[in-house]
C-alpha positions in Angstrom: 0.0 0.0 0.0 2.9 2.6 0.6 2.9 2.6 -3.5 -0.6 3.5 -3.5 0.0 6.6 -1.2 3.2 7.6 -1.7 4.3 6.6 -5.1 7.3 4.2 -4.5 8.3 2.0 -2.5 11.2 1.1 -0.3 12.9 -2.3 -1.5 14.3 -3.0 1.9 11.0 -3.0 4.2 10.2 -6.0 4.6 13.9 -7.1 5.5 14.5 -9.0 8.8 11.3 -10.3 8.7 11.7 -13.8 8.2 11.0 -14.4 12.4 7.7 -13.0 12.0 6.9 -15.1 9.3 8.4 -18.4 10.5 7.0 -18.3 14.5 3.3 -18.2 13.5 4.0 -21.2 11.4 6.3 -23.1 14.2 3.7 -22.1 16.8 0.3 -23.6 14.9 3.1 -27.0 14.6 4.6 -26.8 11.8 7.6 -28.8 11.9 10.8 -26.8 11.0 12.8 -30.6 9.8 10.0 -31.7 7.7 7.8 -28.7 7.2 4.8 -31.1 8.4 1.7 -28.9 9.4 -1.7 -27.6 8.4 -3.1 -24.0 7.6 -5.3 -24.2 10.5 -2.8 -24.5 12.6 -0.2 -21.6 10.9 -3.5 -19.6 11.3 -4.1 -20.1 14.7 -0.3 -19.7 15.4 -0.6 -16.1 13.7 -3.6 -15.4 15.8 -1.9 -16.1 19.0 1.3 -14.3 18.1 -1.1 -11.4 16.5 -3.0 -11.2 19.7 0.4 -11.3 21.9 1.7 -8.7 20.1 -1.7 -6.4 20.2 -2.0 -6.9 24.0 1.6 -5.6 24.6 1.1 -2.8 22.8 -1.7 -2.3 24.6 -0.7 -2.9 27.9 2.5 0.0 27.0 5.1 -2.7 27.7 8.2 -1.6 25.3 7.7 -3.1 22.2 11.0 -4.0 21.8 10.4 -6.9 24.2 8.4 -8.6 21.3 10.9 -8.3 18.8 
């Protein structure tokens, strides 16, 4: 969306994200040997991690204890 609004983009910003992507999917069970693991459970692993992050904002712990 920052194309839409701004008119370029940045090509570095989604880098270091990999953790965020990989944790929902390792906490739903995926396994990281095999890759074994459903969608349900990658979704309900983003939920929980979504929802961990949301209530620490929240809360106004430092968000750098998520990261």
């Amino acid at each position: 969306m920052p194309v839409a609004s701004v008119g370029s983009a940045d090509a570095l910003r989604g880098q270091n994200k990999e953790f965020e992507a990989i944790s929902p999917a390792v906490a739903g069970g995926t396994l990281l040997t095999g890759g074994y693991g459903s969608a349900l459970g990658s979704a309900f692993g983003a939920f929980i991690l979504g929802t961990t992050q949301l209530g620490i904002n929240f809360v106004g712990i430092n968000s750098d204890w998520y990261q």
